[in-house]
Each structure stands twice: as C-alpha cells, then as structure tokens.
N, C-alpha and C positions, 0 to 999 in steps of 0.2 A: 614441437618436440620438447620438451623436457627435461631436464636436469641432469637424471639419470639417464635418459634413454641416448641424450648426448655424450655424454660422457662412454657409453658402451659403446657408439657410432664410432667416437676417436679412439678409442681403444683398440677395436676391431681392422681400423685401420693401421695402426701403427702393428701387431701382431702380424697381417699380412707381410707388412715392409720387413717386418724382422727375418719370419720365415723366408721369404725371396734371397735376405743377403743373406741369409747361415746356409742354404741349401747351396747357393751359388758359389759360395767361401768353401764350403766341405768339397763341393765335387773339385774343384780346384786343387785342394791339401791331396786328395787322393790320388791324382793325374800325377803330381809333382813327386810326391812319394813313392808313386808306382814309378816312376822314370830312375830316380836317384836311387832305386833300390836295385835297379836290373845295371844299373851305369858304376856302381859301389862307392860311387862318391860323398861325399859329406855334404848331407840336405839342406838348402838355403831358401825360407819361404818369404816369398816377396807378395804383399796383397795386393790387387788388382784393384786397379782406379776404379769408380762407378764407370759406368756409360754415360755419357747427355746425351741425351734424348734433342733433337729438333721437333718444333712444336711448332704452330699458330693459335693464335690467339686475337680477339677482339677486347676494346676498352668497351667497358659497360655505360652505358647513355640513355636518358630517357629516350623515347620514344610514341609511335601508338605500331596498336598493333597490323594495321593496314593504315600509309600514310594518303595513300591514294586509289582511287579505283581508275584504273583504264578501260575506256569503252571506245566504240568508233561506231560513225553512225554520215550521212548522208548533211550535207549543209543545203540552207535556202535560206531567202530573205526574210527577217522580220516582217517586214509590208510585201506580201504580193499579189497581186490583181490580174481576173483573166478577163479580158474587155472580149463580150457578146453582141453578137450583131440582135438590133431589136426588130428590125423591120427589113421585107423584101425587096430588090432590086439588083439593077446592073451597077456592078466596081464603076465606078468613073475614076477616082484616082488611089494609088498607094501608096505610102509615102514613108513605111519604116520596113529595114531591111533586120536578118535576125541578130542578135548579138549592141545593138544601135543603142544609143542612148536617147531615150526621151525623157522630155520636160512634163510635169502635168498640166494638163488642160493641152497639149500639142495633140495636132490632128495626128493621125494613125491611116484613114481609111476615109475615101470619102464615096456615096452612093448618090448617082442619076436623081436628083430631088430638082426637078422642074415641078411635076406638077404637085408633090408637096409644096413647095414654095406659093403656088398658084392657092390651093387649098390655105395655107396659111395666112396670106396676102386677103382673099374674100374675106376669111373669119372674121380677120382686121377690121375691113370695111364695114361688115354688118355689127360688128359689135359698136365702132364709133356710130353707127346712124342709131343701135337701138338706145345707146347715151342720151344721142339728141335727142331722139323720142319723149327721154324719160323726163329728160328739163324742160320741155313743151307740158308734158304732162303737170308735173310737178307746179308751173307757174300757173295752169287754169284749175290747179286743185287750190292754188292759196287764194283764186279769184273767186272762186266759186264756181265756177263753169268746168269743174271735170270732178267726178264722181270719186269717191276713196276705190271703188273696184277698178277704175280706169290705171289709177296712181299704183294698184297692185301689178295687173299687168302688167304696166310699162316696166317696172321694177324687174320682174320676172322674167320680159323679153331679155335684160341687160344681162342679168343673170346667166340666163342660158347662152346667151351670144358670147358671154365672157368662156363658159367651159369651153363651147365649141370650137374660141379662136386659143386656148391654151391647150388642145387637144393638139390642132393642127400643128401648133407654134413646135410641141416633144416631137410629131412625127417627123418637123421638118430637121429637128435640130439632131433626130436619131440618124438621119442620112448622113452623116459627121462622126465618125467615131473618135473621141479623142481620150487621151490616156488618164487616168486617174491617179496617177501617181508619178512623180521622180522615179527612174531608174532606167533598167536595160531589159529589151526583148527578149524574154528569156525562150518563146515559143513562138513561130508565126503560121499558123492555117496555107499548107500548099496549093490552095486553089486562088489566091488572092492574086488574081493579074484582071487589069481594066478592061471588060467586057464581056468577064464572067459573069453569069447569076450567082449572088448569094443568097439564101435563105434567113430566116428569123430564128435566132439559138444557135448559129454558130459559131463556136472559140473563133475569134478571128489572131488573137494575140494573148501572149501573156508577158506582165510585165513586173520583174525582181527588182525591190530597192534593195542592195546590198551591202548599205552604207552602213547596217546592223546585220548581224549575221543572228542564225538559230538552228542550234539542230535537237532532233528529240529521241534518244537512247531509250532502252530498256535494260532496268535492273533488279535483281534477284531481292528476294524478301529480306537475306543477309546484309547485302548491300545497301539496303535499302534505309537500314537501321543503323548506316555510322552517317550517312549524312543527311542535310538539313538545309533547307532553302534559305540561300544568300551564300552557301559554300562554293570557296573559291576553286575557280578552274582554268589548268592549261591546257589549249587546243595547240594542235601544229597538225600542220598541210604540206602537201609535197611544194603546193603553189607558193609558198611563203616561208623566208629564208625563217624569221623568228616568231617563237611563237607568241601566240596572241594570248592574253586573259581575258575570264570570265567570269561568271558567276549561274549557280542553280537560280532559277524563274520561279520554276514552277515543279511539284512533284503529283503527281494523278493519287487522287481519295483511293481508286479502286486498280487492280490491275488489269492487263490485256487477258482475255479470253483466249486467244487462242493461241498466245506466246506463255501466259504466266505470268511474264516480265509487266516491271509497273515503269508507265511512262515517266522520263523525268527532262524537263524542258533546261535544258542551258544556250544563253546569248552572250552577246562578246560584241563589240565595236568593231567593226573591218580596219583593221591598221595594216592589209596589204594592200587596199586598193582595187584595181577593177582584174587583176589577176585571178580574182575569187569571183567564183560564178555560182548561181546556185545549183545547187547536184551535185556538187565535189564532196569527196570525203574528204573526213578529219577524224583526231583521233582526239579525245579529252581525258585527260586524268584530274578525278572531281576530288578534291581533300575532304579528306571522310572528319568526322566528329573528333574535337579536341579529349573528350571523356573516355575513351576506349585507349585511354595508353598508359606508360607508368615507364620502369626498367626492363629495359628488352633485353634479350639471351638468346640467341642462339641455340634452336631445341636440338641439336646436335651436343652441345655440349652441355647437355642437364641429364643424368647418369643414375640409375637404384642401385645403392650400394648399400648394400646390408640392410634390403628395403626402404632405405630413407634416398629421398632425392637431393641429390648432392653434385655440385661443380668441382672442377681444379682450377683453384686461383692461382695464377704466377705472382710467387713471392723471392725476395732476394735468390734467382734463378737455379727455384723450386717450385717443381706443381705441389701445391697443398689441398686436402681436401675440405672442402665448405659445406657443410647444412646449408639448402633451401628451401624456401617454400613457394610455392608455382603457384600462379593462377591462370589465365586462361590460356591456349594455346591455339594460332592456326598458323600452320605450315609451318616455317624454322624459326619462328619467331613464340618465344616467351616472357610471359612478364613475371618476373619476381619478386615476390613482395617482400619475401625477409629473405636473410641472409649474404646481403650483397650492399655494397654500396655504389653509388657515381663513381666512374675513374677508375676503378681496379679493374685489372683483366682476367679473364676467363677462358682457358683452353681448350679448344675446338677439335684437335687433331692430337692422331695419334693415342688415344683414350685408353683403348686394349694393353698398351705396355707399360702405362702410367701406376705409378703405386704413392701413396702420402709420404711427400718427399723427395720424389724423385729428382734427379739434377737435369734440368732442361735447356736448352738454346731456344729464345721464344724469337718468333716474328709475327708483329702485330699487323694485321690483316686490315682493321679499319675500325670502325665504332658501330653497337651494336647496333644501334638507334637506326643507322641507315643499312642495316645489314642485310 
C-alpha cells in the first residue's frame, strides 16, 4: 500500500468513528429534548460515556504455519523374523509358548531327525574314507606309481563326498528350528503339538524385536512438502504413560497406488519396555519444516476494510486499525508479513462493533504462534 492509498485507508476510518459518535450523540439530544419539552422543564444535556467493548485478543509470535502433522498408524518391530519349517516330519518337541521371550540361536521347535542323524553320520564316514583315499593317492602320485588321472579322481571322490555329507549335515540341522533373532513370539502356528505332521513352508513362528519400534504412515502431497527425513517426532500410546521420540527414516520416491498417500517410515527407541507389542497403535505428530513459518495471526482476526486487509491492534485500551499484508493462509492460521510486529496484540473477537478507536476491555487468550 502506498502513501496515499494509506492515508485514504486512515482516513476512511476515522470518518466512520465520527459518523458512529454524531449519529449516536444526535439521537440522544433529541430523546432528551423530546422529554424536557413534553415535562416544561429547563433542559440539561449530560453526554453519554462511550461503551467498552469486552474483546480477546492474542500476542502476535512467530511461528510455522502447521507445527506438526498427526498421523496414526499400526507399530511393529524394527527386526522381525518369521522362522519356516524347511523339511518334513513329526513335532518331537515344542518349546516356545506365544507372547515368550526368546534368545537368538534358542531352539523353538524340534523335528523326529533319527534318520537324518543316521544320513548325516554315513556322509561323515564316507567323506573321512574318501580323505584317506586321496592321501594314498597323492603319496603313489609323488612315487610314481599312480597316474595324474588316479590323483583326479581321488580329488573328485572327496569333493563329492564333502557336498554329500554338507547336504545331510543342513537336513539334519533343519530338524531344529531355532530363532534368528532376540525378541518375543509375536505369532505361533496352531497345530504345533508333539506328534503332529508338519509339512515343509509352514510359518511355524514369528518373532518381534521390539527394543526399536517402527511404524509406517501415509501422507498427502501437502504434507508431504513441510517435512524432511531426520524430522523429529512424538509418538504416545495408550500402553505408555509418556511419550516417546522419534525421528522420519525414510520417505517413499513414489506414492501408494491405491491409497494416493506416500509412504513415510518413522522409528523411535522403546523406552516403555515389553508393554509395547507389535500391532499396537500409536499416534505421531511429525514437526513439519522450519521454512514454512514467519508471524502468525489468527485468520479470524485479519478483516477487508475499505478493501485493504487490515487487523485491530490493542493499543492503550483502544482497538486501533493496522494495514497488513498477508501471505499464505491454511485454516486460522496467517502469516504476516508487513504490518505488525512481535509482541503486540491483535483482536480476535467481537470484530462487527469495533470502529478505529473504539474503547475496549481486552483479554488476552494466548500467543499466536501456538494458536
């Protein structure tokens, strides 16, 4: 705005406030006059105090214009593992119950493995004899009495006898299922009792470390663009009296097809302990980008008066009218770029019977920054 175009803005204002109190003052003198005239008494005009107005108002404060986004989304382990059965047989023993804490490398599940045992045990055997073979060989190759095609062979035989007894050695060791990780049975397979058949590929277990937590939200394109991987984040859980922090991992190149929403990965340290299971909800509010903020206002109280955009500041307990200039706006929240300073307040309430100057009762509601 302008020089001149200011000056018409203040102007336009205070004309309004004039007209208000001469109209207000006239219909007054005539009430009184018509009274003392029908009464024949000797007229005595007393002027009439203003009104104060009661008002709210907030202190103007930086801010951004979303300081957080709330999502909520499903929790699970950073590490989780679902241990598969590799080979056929009967249960012989079971040894983790649901919810259980296991060790990695601790037994889980163990499968009838005699005759793999037996099968592994020969491999054994023939591989140590095709050994000896080789170093018989090997000594009447350096005599002269065994041929370079004998000394292949024998090499060959070891060879093969070696896969054969590494073959046996995995089948036997797959009759053993043990955990591959620290944590808790988040899942265990209903048919796991000692004397059932199992099959080859089935979940027998699955196992949550939950000593890192991760959950992974979906957020709009909007959303998307205030924040920025390593932005901090507060979760809280019904299961956990406080909340825990976090930070963004990871944001997806591309979005979900058939949601819209772009995946966005946040983890956090379990600082509740084994109260936290995975599959629980949570809720995260992720702090959006430092660059999307400035002086906030309250879009309630940002006004077109006399087509210019303009606030009432509370001044020595008067609304006055301000020149602004806005920038971007979502939901009650504005950022002002001129016209205002840190610290001063701005009138929120009551807008409609406000005039430049008016005499007000303020109460200041809060700051706008968190408004």
């Amino acid at each position: 705005m302008n020089k001149k175009g200011f000056t018409c803005f203040i102007r336009t204002c205070f004309i309004r406030a004039w007209l208000i109190r001469s109209l207000r003052t006239a219909g007054i003198l005539f009430f009184i006059a018509f009274a003392f005239a029908c009464s024949g008494d000797e007229m005595v005009i007393e002027e009439e105090p203003e009104r104060v107005l009661p008002v709210e108002g907030v202190t103007v404060t930086t801010g951004r214009l979303v300081d957080t986004i709330k999502v909520s989304g499903l929790v699970s382990g950073v590490r989780e593992s679902v241990v598969t059965s590799q080979v056929q047989g009967t249960i012989a023993e079971v040894r983790i119950g649901l919810g259980e804490r296991v060790s990695r490398g601790g037994v889980l599940l163990k499968i009838e493995d005699s005759l793999a045992r037996l099968s592994m045990e020969q491999a054994q055997i023939q591989l140590e004899s095709a050994r000896g073979d080789l170093e018989g060989v090997e000594r009447r190759f350096s005599g002269g009495t065994a041929s370079r095609a004998d000394l292949t062979r024998a090499r060959g035989a070891v060879k093969g006898a070696e896969v054969q007894y590494e073959s046996t050695l995995k089948s036997y060791n797959n009759h053993t299922l043990r955990s591959p990780i620290t944590g808790y049975v988040a899942f265990k397979a209903d048919e796991l009792e000692p004397g059932n058949l199992i099959s080859a590929g089935v979940r027998v277990a699955g196992i949550s470390d939950t000593s890192r937590l991760r959950m992974t939200v979906g957020l709009s394109e909007r959303e998307l663009a205030m924040i920025r991987t390593g932005a901090g984040v507060k979760i809280t859980m019904d299961t956990c009296e406080t909340p825990m922090r976090g930070q963004v991992t990871a944001i997806a190149a591309a979005g979900d097809v058939r949601t819209g929403s772009f995946p966005v990965v946040v983890e956090w340290e379990n600082s509740c302990g084994e109260v936290v299971r995975s599959g629980m909800s949570a809720v995260a509010e992720i702090e959006t980008h430092a660059a999307a903020g400035g002086l906030i206002v309250p879009s309630q109280g940002v006004l077109n008066i006399a087509g210019e955009r303009a606030v009432y500041v509370y001044r020595d307990g008067q609304a006055v009218v301000r020149p602004v200039a806005t920038g971007r706006v979502l939901g009650n929240r504005t950022i002002a770029l001129e016209g205002l300073e840190e610290g001063e307040t701005v009138i929120i309430s009551g807008l409609s019977r406000l005039y430049d100057g008016a005499p007000v009762e303020l109460t200041v509601a809060g700051e706008s920054g968190s408004w």
